[in-house]
N, C-alpha and C positions, 0 to 999 in steps of 0.2 A: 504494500500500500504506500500512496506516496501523498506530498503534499495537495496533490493536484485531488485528489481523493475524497477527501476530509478536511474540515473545516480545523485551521491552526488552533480555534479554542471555540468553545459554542457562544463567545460574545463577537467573534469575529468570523464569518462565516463566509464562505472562500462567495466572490462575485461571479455573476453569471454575465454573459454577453450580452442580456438584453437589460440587464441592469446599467451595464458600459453605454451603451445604446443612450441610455434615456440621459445621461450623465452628459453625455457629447454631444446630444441633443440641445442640453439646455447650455451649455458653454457654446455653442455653437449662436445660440438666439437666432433661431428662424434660421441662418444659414445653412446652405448646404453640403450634408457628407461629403459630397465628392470633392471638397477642399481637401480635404484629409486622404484623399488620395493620390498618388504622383506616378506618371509614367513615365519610362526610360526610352532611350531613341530609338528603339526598338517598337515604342508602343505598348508594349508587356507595362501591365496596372502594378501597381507595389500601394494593399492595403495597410491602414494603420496598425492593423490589431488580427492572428490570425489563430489558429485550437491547432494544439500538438496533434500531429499527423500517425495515427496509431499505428499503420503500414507502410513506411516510407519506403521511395525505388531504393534500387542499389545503390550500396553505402560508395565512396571516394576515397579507396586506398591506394595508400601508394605504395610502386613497385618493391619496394625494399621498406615495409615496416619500420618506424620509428623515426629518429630526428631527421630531415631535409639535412642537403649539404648545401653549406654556408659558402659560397662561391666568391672570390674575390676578381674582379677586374685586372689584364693585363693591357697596359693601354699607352705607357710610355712608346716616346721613340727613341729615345737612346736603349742600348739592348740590358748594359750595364745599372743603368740605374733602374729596369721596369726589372730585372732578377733579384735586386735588393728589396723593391716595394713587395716584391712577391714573396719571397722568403720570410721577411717582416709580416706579412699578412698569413700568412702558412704560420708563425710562430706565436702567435697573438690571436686562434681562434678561426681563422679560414679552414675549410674542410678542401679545398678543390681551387682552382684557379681557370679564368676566364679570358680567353687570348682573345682579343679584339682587333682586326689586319681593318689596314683602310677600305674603303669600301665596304664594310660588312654590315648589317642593318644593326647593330649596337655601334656602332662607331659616331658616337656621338661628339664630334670636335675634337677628338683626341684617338690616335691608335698607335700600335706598334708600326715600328719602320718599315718592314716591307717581311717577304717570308721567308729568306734567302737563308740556308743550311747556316750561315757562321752566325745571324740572327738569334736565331730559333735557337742553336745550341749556346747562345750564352745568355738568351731570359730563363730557362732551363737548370740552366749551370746550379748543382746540387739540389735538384728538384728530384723528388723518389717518385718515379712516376712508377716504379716497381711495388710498392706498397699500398698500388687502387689509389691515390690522388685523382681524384675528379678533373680531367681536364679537357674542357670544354672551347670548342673553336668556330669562330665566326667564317662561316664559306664568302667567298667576296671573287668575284672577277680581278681584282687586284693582287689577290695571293692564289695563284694555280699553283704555285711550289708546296703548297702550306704542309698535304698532307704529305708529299712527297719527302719533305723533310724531316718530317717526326719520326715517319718510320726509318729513315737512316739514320734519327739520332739515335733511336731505342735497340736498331740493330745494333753500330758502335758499342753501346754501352751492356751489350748482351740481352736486353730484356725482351723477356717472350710476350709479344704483344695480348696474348688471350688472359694474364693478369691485368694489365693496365683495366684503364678506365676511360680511357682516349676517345673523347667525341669528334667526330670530324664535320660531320652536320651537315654533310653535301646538300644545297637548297638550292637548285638553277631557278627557282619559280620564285622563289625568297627575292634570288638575285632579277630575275625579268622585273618583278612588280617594283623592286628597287628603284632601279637602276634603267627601266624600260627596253631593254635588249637582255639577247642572248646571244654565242657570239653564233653562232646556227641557229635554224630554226628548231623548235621542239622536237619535231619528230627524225631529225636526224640530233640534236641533242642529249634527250632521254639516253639513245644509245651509248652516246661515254658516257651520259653519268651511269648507267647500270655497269660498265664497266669498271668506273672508277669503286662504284661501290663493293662489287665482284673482289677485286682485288686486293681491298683493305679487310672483304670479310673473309677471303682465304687468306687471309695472313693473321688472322682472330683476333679481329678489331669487332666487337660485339656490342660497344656501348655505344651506341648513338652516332651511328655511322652515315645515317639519312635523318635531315631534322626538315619538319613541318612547321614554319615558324612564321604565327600571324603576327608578330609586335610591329611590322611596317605598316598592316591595317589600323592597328590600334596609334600608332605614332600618326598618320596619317584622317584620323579622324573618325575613324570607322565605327559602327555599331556591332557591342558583342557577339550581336546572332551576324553579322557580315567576317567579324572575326573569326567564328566558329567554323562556318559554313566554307572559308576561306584555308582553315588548317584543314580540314576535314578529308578536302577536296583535292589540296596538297599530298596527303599523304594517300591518298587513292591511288593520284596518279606516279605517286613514286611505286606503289605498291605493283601495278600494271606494267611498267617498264622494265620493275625486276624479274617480274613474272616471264614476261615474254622474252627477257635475256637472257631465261633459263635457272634462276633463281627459284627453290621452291616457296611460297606462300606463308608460310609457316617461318620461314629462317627470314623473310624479309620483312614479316613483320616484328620479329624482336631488334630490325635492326635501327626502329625509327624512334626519334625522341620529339617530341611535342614542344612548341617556345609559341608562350602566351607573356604578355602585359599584365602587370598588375599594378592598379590605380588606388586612387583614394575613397574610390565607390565601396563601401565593406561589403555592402549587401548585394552588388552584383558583381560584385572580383569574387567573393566565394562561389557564390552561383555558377559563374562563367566557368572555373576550373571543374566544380563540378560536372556541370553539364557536358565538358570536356569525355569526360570517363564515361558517362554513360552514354554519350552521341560514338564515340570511339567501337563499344562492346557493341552496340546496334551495327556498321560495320563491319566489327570481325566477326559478327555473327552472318550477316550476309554474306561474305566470303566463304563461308564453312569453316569458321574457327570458333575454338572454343577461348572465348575472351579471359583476356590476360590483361590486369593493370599493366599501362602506359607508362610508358617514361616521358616525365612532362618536368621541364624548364621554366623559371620565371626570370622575369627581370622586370623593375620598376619601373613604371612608365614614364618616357621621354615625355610625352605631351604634358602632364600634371608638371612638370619641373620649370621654376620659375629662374630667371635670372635676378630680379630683383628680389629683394629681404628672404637672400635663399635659404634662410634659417627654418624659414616655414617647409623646406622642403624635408624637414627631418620629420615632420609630424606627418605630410602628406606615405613618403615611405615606410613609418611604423605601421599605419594603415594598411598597405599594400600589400607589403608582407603578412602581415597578420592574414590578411586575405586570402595571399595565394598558398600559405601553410595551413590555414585551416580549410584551404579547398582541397589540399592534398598534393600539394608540388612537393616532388623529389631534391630539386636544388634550385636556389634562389639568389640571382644578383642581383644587390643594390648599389644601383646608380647616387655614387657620393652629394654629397648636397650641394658641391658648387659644379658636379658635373657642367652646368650649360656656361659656366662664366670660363673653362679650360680642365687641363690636366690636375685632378685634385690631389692636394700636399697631402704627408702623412697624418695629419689630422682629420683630414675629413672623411680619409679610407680607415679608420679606425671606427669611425663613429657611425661609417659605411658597414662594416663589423658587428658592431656594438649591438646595431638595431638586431640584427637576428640573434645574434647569442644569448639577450636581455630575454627577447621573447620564447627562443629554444630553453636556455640554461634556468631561466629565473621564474620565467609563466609553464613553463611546461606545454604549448600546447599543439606537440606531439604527440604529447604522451596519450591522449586517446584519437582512436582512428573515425576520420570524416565524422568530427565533433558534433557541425550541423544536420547532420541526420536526423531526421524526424522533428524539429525545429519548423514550425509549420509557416512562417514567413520564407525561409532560406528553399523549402520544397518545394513550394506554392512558386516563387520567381527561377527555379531551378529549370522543373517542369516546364512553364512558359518560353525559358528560354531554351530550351530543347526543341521543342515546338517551333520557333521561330528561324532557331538555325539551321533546324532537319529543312527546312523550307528554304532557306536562303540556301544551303549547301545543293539542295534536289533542283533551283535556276540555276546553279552553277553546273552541274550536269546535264543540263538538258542542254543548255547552251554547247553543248558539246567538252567539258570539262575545263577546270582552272587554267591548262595554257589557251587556251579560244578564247576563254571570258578576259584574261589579261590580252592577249594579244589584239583583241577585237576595240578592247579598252572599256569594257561593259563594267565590269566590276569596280574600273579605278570613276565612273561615273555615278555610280553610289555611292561609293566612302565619298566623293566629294560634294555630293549633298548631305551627307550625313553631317562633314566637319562645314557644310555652310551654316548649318542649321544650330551646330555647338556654336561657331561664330559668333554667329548673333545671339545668343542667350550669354555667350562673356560679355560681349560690347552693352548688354543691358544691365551684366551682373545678375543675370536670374541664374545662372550658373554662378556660383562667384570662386573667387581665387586668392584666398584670404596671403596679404602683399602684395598683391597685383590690384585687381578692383576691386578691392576691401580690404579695410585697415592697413595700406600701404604704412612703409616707415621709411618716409621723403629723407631721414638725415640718418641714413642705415651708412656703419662704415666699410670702406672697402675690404673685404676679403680677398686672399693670397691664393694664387695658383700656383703650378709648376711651370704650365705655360698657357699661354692664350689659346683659344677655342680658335677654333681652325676648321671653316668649312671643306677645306679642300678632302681633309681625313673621309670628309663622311662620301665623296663625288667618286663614279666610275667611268671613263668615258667609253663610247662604245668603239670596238673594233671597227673598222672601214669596211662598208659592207653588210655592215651586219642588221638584220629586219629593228625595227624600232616600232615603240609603242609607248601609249603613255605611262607616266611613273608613279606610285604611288612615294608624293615629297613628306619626309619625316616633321613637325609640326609642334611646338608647342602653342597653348590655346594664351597664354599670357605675352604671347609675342607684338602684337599691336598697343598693348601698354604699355610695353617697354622702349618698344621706337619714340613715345610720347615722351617716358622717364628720360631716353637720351638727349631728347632733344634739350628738355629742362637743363641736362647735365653740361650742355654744348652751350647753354645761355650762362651758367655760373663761370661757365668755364673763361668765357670770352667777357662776361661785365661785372662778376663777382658778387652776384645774385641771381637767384631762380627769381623765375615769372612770378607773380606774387595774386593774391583774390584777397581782397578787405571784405571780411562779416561783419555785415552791420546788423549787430545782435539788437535787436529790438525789443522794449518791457524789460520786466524784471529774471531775473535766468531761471527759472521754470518754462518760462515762455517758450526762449529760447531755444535753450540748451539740446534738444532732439535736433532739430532742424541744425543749428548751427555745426555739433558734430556730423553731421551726416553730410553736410557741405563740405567741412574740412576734408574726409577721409574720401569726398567726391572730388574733388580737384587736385588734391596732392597723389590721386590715383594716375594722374596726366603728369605729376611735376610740377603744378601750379601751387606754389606754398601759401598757406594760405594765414593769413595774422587777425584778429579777433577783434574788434571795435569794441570804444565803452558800453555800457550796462547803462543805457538811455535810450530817450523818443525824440531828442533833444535832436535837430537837422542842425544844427550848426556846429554842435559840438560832434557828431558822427563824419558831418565833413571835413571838418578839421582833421579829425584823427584818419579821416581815409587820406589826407595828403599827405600829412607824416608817415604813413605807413608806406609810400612808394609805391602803391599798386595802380596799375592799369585798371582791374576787373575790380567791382564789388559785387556782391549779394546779399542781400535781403534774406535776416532767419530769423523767424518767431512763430506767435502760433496764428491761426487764421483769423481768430478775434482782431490779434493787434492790427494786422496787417490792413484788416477792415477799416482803422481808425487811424494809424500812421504809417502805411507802406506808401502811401502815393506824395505824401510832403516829403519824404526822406529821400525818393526815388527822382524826384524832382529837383531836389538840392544836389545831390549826387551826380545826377545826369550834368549838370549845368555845374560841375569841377568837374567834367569830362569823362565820369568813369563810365565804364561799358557794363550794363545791369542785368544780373542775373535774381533772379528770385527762387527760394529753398520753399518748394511744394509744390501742387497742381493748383495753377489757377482757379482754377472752376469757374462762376459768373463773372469772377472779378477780374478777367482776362484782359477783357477789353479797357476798364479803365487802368490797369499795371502799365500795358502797354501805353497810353496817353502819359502812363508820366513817365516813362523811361526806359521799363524793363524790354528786354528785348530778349532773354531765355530765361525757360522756368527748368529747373533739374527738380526730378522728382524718382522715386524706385520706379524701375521698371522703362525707364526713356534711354534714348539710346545713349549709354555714357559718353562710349569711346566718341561718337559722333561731336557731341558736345565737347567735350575735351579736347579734340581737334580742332574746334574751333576757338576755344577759350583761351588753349597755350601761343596760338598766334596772335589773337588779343592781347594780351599779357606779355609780350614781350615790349 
């Protein structure tokens, strides 16, 4: 008998649903339920409140029972000093290590130099790749020597490759949707790659020798079930290639590893991984197999990762993680928190550490297997999104399968409505991006790289000749804030002050005080800083202090009452010291007279920020 059962004492008597109901009814006053409800870009509903699921589907275990490996990035270009970060990281808590070559879809402004045998053998240098070290490698059209090389390091050094743990992750589809070419077309491509893969597996390279990896959809902008539908589709047609190479069916499916994104979304990063396993066993079922947990990869998501007050990026990856370990991921890298400003110092790949070992070593939760099991919210959007990506996977095949639907450029034309559509839900903050468009921190100090971010790491160009098609481009969603932020940084830089917006706080600070912070953290979201007027109704003394304070822009904050009774003398006074007038809230009837005296933008939740802030930070200069 459990709590859920029995009342905790007979004066407290466990709640029923329709007791919640009538509760939320009246907090709600007259409005309606379906506020309380929210849907993903998928569509899939996520209710507030949902009853333990007495028969949940199959559980999300993972391949190898117990803790995920704690995966460390290899991403220097110098060979000598990315073998010290890595040893360092290997001795301080890394399970495994993550080779990043340029061109690879984790090569996020920083990789290793290139894949050349005297490379490889000295980021390496005292690495026991003899001992199972997880070691995990980025396919890239930039390193064809990659795998080449490993297996003449591990020959050299005597080791029988069927111990290691050596990922190679052959992805040509990874690489197409990348990178928009391949250096052949698919159907003379697939042929080396089943050869390339042939050959790593008679040589008993068995760990993840073929990787299906959707983190370019997901960087890209994509929607989970386009994600899913995307890996899904991926590893089909790896499967069919090896098949008709002569590979049996069986031996090519242990030979693939899964690479998914994990986001700051808890409730559908666990979903997603799960759904992962069981859309997975519904194909090896189809096939005539009897399903076998998946070997499935995570890595924190590029798109959540902010450049500006990248500190918040630690809390967005505690999240992620959390996600993709309680979804059931095998091994996880976390992208350090200044990943997007360069190559991150030994500090921040520590803390890049930290986060899984805190959550592996100190929460335990490992230690029980697909926690969310029968968790009737986590099953409830599980399901759904099953449903969704069996369907987005089932156009992907009809279309004649994921090389057609890339090469046709069908599928890079949804993820790009997917991320128009995140787009505009950041630039309103209905998505928000706490540092970016929400609660920014305008006088954040500079943090230290090893080296500057460097697009070129992430660029592949294509061979002469070779078929082209469109790309899927890697993205963060904080990116058009940041051009804003630089711009701000370009104005101190050159006059020795940011753009500036005068609040002319209005009444007494009750009044105020909502509207006026919500201005503040609305224009320093642009770089526009913003400085506070006196605590009066007083138009001469708020003009005054709007000239002392050096701003181009004011705005108008208080609450609707006052504004009824002094926004239009104050806006009037203002206007005529030449400020450019913004007003903090929606108009409503009062539109038209704001406007006679001066205002000429209203910022309120929900209006297009970024727009506004484009326009504000060039006012303001």
């Amino acid at each position: 008998m459990t709590l859920q059962d029995q009342p905790l004492a007979s004066v407290f008597p466990q709640a029923n649903e329709d007791q919640w109901r009538k509760a939320v009814e009246r907090a709600l006053k007259g409005g309606s339920f379906e506020k309380l409800v929210s849907k993903t870009y998928d569509g899939a509903e996520m209710a507030p409140l949902y009853n333990r699921v007495a028969n949940p589907g199959p559980r999300a275990l993972r391949q190898n029972p117990g803790p995920w490996s704690v995966l460390a990035r290899v991403d220097l270009s110098d060979p000598e000093a990315a073998n010290a970060q890595a040893l360092e990281d290997l001795e301080n808590g890394a399970a495994g290590l993550h080779l990043v070559f340029p061109g690879g879809q984790g090569a996020y402004g920083t990789a290793i130099a290139d894949d050349g045998d005297p490379t490889l053998a000295a980021i390496l240098e005292k690495i026991r790749l003899d001992y199972g070290i997880p070691l995990l490698m980025e396919d890239s059209p930039r390193a064809p020597n990659a795998a080449d090389a490993i297996i003449r390091l591990l020959d050299r050094n005597h080791i029988e490759p069927s111990i290691t743990r050596v990922s190679f992750g052959f992805d040509p589809l990874g690489a197409l949707a990348r990178h928009g070419f391949l250096p052949t077309p698919w159907s003379e491509e697939r042929k080396s790659f089943a050869e390339r893969v042939k050959r790593v597996a008679g040589a008993g390279f068995a760990y993840g020798a073929v990787a299906a990896d959707a983190r370019i959809v997901h960087a890209a902008g994509g929607t989970e079930a386009q994600e899913l539908g995307f890996v899904l589709s991926a590893a089909l047609a790896y499967l069919r290639a090896l098949a008709d190479a002569g590979l049996d069916i069986e031996t090519a499916r242990k030979l693939l590893v899964f690479r998914l994104a994990a986001d700051a979304d808890e409730f559908l990063g666990v979903a997603k991984f799960r759904a992962l396993r069981r859309l997975w066993e519904r194909v090896e079922e189809a096939c005539g197999l009897e399903p076998a947990p998946a070997l499935v990869h995570s890595e924190t998501a590029w798109r959540m990762t902010t450049r500006s007050d990248p500190w918040n990026n630690l809390l967005r990856a505690t999240i992620a993680v959390f996600s993709a370990a309680t979804g059931g991921a095998d091994a996880i890298t976390v992208l350090p928190f200044t990943q997007a400003l360069g190559a991150p110092d030994a500090f921040a790949r520590r803390l890049a550490r930290d986060t899984q070992l805190v959550l592996q070593d100190e929460s335990y939760i490992h230690v029980v297997d697909d926690p969310a099991g029968g968790a009737g919210g986590f099953e409830a959007l599980t399901d759904t999104l099953c449903e969704r990506a069996w369907t987005a996977f089932q156009e992907i095949e009809a279309a004649g399968g994921l090389p057609s639907a890339l090469e046709s450029g069908a599928f890079q034309a949804k993820a790009a409505e997917a991320f128009g559509q995140r787009a505009r839900n950041v630039a309103r903050a209905k998505d928000k991006i706490t540092g970016s468009n929400e609660f920014p921190n305008i006088h954040e100090a500079a943090l230290s790289v090893v080296a500057p971010f460097s697009a070129e790491a992430s660029e592949a160009a294509a061979p002469q000749g070779a078929p082209r098609s469109p790309l899927l481009a890697p993205r963060r969603l904080s990116e058009p804030f940041e051009r804003l932020r630089d711009a701000s940084d370009a104005h101190l830089a050159a006059t020795g002050a940011r753009p500036r917006v005068f609040l002319a706080t209005l009444g007494p600070v009750a009044a105020f005080t909502a509207r006026a912070n919500f201005a503040k953290n609305f224009f320093e979201a642009g770089g526009v800083e913003a400085t506070f007027g006196p605590e009066t109704e007083d138009s001469a003394e708020i003009v005054r202090a709007y000239r002392e304070s050096g701003a181009k822009l004011a705005c108008l904050c208080s609450s609707d009452r006052i504004y009824c009774d002094a926004a239009a003398p104050v806006a009037i006074a203002l206007n005529g010291a030449g400020a450019k007038l913004y007003l903090a809230g929606r108009p409503g009837e009062m539109e038209e007279a704001f406007r006679k005296a001066g205002v000429s933008h209203f910022i309120f939740a929900g209006c297009d920020m970024y727009d506004m802030l484009q326009r504000a930070i060039e006012e303001a200069k």
